[in-house]
TIRO-2110 file (N, C-alpha, C; in Angstrom, 1 decimal):
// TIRO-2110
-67.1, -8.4, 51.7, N, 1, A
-66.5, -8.8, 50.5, CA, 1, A
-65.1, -8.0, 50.3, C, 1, A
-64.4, -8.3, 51.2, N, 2, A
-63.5, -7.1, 51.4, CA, 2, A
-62.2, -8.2, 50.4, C, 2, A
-62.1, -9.1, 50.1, N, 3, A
-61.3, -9.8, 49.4, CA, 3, A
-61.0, -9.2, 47.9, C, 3, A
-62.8, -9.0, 47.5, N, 4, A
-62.4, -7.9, 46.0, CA, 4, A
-61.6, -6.8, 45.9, C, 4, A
-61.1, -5.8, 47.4, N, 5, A
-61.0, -4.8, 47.4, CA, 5, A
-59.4, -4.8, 48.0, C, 5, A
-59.0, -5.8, 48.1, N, 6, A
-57.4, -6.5, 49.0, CA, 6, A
-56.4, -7.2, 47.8, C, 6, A
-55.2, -6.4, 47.9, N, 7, A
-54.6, -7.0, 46.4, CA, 7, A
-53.5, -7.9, 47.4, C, 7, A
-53.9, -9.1, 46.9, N, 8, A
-53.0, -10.3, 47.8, CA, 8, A
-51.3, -10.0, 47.5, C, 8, A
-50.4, -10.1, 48.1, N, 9, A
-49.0, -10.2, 48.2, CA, 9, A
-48.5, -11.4, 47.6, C, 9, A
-47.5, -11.7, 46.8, N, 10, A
-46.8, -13.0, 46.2, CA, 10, A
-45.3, -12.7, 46.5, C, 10, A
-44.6, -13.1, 47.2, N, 11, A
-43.5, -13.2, 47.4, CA, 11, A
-42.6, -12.0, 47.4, C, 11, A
-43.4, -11.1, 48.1, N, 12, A
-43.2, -9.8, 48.7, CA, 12, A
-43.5, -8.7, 48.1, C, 12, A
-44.3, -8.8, 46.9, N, 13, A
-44.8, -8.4, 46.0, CA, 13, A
-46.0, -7.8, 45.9, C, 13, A
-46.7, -6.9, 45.3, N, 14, A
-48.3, -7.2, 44.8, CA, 14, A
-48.3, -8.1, 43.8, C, 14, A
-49.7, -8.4, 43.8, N, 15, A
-49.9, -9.3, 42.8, CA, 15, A
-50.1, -8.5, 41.0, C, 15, A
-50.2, -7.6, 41.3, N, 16, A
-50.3, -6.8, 40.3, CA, 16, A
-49.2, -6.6, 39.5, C, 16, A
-47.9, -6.5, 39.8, N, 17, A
-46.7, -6.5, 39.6, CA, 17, A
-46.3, -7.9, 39.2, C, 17, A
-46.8, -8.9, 39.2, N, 18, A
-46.1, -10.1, 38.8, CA, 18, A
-46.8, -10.5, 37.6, C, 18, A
-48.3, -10.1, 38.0, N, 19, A
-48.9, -10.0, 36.6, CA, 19, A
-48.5, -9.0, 35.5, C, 19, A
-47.9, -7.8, 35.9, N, 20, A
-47.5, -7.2, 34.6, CA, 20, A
-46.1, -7.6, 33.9, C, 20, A
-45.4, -8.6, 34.8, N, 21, A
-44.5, -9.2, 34.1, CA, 21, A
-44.6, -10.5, 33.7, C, 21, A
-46.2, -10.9, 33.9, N, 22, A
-46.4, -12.2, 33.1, CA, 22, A
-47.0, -11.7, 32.0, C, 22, A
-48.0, -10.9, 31.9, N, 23, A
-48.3, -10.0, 31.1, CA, 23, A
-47.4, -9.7, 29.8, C, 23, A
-46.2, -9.2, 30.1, N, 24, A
-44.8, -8.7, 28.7, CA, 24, A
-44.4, -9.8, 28.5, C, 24, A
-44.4, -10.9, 29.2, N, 25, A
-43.7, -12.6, 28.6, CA, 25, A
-44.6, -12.6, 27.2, C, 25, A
-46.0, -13.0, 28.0, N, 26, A
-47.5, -13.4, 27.2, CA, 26, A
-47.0, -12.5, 25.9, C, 26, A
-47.1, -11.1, 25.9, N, 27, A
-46.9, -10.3, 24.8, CA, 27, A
-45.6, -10.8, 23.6, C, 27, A
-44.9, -10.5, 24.1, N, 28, A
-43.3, -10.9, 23.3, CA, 28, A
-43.9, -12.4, 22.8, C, 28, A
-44.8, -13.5, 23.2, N, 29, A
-44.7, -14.8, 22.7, CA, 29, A
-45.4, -14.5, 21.7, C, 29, A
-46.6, -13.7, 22.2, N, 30, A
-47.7, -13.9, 20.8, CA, 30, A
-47.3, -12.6, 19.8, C, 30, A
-46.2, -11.9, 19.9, N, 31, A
-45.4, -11.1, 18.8, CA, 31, A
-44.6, -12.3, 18.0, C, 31, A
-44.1, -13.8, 18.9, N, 32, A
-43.1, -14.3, 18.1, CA, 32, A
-43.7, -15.1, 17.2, C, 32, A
-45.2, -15.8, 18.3, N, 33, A
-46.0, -16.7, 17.1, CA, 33, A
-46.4, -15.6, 15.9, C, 33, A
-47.0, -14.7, 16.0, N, 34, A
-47.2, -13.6, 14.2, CA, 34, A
-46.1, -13.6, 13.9, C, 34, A
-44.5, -13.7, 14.1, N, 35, A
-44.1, -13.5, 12.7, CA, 35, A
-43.6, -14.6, 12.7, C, 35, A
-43.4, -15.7, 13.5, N, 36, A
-43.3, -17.0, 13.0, CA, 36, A
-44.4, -17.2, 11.8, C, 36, A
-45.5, -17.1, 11.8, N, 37, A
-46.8, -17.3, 11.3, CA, 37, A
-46.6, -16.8, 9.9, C, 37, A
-46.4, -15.5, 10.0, N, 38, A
-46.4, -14.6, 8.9, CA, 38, A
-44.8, -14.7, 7.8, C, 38, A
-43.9, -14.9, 8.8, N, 39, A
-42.5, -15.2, 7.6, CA, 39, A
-42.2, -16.4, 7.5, C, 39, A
-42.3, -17.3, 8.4, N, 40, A
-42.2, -18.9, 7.6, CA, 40, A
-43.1, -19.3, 7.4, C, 40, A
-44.7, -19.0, 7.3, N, 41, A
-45.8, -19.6, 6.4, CA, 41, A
-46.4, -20.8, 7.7, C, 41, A
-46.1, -21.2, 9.2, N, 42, A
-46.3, -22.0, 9.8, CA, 42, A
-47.8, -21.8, 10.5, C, 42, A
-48.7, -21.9, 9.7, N, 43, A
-49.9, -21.4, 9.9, CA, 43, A
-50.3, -22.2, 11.4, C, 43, A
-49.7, -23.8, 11.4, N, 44, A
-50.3, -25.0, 12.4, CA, 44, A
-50.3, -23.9, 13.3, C, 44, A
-49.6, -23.1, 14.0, N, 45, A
-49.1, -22.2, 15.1, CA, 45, A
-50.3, -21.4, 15.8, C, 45, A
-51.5, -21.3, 14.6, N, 46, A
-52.9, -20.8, 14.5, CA, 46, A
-53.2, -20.9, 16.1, C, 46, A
-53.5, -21.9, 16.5, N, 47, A
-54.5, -22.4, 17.6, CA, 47, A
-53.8, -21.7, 18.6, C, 47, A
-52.1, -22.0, 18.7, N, 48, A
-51.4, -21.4, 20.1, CA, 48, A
-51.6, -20.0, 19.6, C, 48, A
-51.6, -19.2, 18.7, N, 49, A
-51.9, -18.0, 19.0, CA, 49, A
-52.8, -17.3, 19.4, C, 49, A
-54.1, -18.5, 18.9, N, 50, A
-55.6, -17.5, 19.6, CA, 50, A
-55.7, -17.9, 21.2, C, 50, A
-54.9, -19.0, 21.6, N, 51, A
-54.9, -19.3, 23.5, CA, 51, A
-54.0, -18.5, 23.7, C, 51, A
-52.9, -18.0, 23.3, N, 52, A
-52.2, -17.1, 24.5, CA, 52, A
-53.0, -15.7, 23.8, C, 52, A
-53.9, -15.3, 22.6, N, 53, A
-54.2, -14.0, 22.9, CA, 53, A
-55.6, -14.0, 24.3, C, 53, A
-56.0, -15.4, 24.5, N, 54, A
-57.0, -15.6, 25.4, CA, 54, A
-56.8, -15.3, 26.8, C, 54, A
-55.1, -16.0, 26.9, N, 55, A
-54.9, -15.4, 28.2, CA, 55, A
-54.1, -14.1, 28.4, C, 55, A
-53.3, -13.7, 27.2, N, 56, A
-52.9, -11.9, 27.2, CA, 56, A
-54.8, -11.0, 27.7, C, 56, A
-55.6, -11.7, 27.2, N, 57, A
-56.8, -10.9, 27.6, CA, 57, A
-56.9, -11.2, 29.0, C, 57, A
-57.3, -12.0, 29.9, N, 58, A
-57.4, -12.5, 31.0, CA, 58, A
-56.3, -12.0, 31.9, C, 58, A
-55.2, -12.0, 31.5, N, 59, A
-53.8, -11.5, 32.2, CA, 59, A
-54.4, -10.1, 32.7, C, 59, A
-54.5, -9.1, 31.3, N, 60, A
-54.6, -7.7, 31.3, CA, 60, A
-55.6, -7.5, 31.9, C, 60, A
-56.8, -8.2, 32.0, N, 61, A
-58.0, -7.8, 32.6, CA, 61, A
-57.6, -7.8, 34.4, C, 61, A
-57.2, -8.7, 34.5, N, 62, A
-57.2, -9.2, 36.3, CA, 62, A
-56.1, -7.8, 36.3, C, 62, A
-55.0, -7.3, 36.1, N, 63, A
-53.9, -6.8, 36.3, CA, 63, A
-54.6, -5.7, 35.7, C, 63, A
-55.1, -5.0, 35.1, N, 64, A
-56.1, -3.4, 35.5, CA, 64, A
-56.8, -3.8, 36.3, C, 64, A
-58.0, -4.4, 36.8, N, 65, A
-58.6, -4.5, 37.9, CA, 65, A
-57.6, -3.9, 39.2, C, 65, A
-56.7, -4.8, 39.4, N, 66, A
-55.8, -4.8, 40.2, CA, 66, A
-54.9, -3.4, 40.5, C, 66, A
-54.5, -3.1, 39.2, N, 67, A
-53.7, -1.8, 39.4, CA, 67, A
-54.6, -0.3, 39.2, C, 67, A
-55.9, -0.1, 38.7, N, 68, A
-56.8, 0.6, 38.3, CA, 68, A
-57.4, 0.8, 40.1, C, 68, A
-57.7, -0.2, 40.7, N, 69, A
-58.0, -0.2, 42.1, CA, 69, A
-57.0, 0.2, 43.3, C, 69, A
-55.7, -0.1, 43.0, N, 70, A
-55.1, 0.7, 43.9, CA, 70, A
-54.7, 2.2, 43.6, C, 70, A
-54.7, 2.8, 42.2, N, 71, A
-54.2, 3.9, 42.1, CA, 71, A
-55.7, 4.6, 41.9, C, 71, A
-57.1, 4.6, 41.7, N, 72, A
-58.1, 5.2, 42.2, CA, 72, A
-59.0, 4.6, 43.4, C, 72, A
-59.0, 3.4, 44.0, N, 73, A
-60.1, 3.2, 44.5, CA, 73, A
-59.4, 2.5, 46.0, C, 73, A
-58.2, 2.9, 46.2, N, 74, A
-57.5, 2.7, 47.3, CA, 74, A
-57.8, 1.5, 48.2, C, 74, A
-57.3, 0.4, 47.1, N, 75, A
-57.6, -1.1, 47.6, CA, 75, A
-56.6, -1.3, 48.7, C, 75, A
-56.6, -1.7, 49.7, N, 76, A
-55.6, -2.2, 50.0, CA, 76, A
-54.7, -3.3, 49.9, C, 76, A
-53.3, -3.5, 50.2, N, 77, A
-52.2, -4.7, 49.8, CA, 77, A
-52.2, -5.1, 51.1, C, 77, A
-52.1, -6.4, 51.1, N, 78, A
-52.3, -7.5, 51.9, CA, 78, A
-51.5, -8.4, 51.8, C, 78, A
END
């Protein structure tokens, strides 16, 4: 099962690193849907904000696994 323990490469990259910059996108959006939400009253906006908090969770999860594993558990990059 050595795949769990192997942080794949993306375009010369870890994969960890692309996730923490999809990660601050995800953030900054669901900062804009609350105050869109909260100072123009655009409540419809509800639904998109509980799916990108679904995948800000999903993002964050995979992207500690990922970077929690290489700085204790000396995964290797691949």
């Amino acid at each position: 099962m050595e795949f769990l323990t192997t942080v794949p490469i993306l375009f010369g990259r870890p994969i960890n690193v692309w996730l923490g910059i999809i990660l601050g996108v995800l953030l900054l959006f669901q900062i804009y849907l609350g105050i869109m939400m909260v100072r123009r009253g655009r409540m419809n906006l509800l639904k998109l904000h509980k799916i990108n908090a679904t995948l800000l969770l999903i993002v964050a999860l995979v992207h500690a696994y990922y970077g929690l594993g290489i700085w204790f558990f000396n995964f290797g990059i691949k």
